[in-house]
N, C-alpha and C positions, 0 to 999 in steps of 0.2 A: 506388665513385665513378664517374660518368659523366664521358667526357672532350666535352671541348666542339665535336669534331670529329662526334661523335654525336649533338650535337642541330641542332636546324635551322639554316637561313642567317639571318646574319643579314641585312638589308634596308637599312639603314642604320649601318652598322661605327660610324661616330662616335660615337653615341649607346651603344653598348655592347649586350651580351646583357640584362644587368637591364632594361632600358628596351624592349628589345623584349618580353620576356618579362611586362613590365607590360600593353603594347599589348593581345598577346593572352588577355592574362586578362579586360582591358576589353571585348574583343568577344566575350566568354563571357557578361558583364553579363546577363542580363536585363530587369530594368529599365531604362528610356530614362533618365530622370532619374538613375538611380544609375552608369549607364552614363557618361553627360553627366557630371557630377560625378570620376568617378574618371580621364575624359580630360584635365579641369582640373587635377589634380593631379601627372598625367603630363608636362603642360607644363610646371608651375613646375618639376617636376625636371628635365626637358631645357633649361631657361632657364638651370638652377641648375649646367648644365655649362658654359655656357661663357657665362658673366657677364661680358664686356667687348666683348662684342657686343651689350647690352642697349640702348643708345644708337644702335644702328644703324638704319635706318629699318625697317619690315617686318618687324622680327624674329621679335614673335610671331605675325604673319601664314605666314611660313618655318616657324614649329616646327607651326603646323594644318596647313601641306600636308604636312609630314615626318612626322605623325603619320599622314593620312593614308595615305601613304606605306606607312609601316611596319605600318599594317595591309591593305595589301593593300586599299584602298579597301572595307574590307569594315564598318570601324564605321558603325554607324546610330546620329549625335547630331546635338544643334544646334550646328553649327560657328557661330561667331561671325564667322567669316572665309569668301568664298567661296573654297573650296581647290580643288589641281589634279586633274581627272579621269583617270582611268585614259589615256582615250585620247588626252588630251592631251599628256601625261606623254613617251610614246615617239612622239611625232609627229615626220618629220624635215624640217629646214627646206628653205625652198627652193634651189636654188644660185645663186650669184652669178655673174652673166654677166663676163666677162674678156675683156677686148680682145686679139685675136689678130692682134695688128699684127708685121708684121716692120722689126726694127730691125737694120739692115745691119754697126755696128760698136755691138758693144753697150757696149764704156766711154764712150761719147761721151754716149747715152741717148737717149731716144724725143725729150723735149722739144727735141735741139737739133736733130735729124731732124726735125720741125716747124717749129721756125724757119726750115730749107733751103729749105722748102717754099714758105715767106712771100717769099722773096727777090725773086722775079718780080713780085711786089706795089709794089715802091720801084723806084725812079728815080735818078738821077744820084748827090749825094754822100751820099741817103741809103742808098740801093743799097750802095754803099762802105762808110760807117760799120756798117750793119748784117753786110756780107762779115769786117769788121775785128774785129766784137764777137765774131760767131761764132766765127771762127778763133783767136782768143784765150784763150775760152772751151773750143775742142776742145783748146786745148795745156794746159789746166788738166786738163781730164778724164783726157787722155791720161795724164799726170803723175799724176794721184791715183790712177791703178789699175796705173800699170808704176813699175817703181823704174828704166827709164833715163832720162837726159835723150833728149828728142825734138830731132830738126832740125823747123826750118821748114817744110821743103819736105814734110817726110812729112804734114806736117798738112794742106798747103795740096793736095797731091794728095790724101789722102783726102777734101777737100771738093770735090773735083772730081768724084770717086768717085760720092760723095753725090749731089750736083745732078745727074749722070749729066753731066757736063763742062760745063753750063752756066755754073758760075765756075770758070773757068783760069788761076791765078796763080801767078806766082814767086815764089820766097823774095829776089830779087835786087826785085822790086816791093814786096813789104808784107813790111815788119820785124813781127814777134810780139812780144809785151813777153818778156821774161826771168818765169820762172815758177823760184820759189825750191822745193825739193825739199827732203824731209826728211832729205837727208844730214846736215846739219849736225846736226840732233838727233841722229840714231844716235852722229856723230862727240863729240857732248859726252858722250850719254849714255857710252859706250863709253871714253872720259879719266876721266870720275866712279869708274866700275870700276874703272880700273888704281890713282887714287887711296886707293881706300880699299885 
């Protein structure tokens, strides 16, 4: 008995040894036509593994290039499909460029560090309203990534931080809305527990 660790790799594991060991007897073929023929019946078998992908788009375009594939792009037939080349195959993509922006307090995030930006753009009460939205909005961020409540003031100095002092404000000048935390959830969920 030959164990299976003694014979080749396989190429494509899913498909199994039989299906490889199909492959390459097909590219033992001789004849083109008998060759062609015995890769068609190769397919319906690799189809006939996994039948709920038959509905998927491309599928038996997927089993010509896997067949491909598993022969080592060495079968000579008429593919009905143009299938993938060798050199294709292990081509690597290109990389994707990434912004290497420095963001100063990173729970707050890039975009409201962009906003700070804008501020010098407005005037009078919309200047304000815009100082009001952001500051509000930092006491939300602030809150979704720390489990204390924040003071005012903490927020309101880091936007001063931010602008590099250009908005200077007191927590005795702009009131921040109240930002509700998820203590109350731990605290319910945590009664549910002693409950049961």
């Amino acid at each position: 008995m030959e164990y299976t660790t003694k014979q080749g790799r396989i190429i494509l594991p899913e498909y199994g040894r039989n299906v490889q060991q199909m492959v390459e007897y097909a590219c033992t073929i001789e004849d083109r036509k008998e060759r062609t023929r015995c890769a068609k019946s190769i397919i319906a078998t690799m189809g006939n593994l996994f039948p709920y992908l038959r509905d998927v788009n491309d599928f038996k375009h997927k089993l010509w290039d896997h067949l491909a594939i598993m022969s080592d792009f060495k079968l000579d037939i008429d593919y009905p499909y143009d299938v993938y080349k060798s050199e294709k195959l292990h081509t690597v993509p290109e990389k994707v460029p990434y912004q290497n922006s420095h963001i100063k307090y990173m729970h707050y995030g890039a975009n409201l560090q962009n906003m700070m930006e804008q501020i010098n753009n407005y005037e009078g009460e919309q200047r304000d309203a815009l100082i009001k939205l952001i500051a509000n909005q930092m006491k939300k961020s602030y809150n979704t990534w720390n489990k204390d409540n924040v003071e005012d003031q903490k927020i309101l100095d880091d936007l001063c931080d931010m602008t590099n002092g250009k908005v200077s404000l007191n927590a005795e000048n702009l009131k921040l809305t109240e930002v509700k935390t998820n203590n109350n959830f731990n605290q319910r969920k945590n009664n549910q527990k002693r409950k049961k």
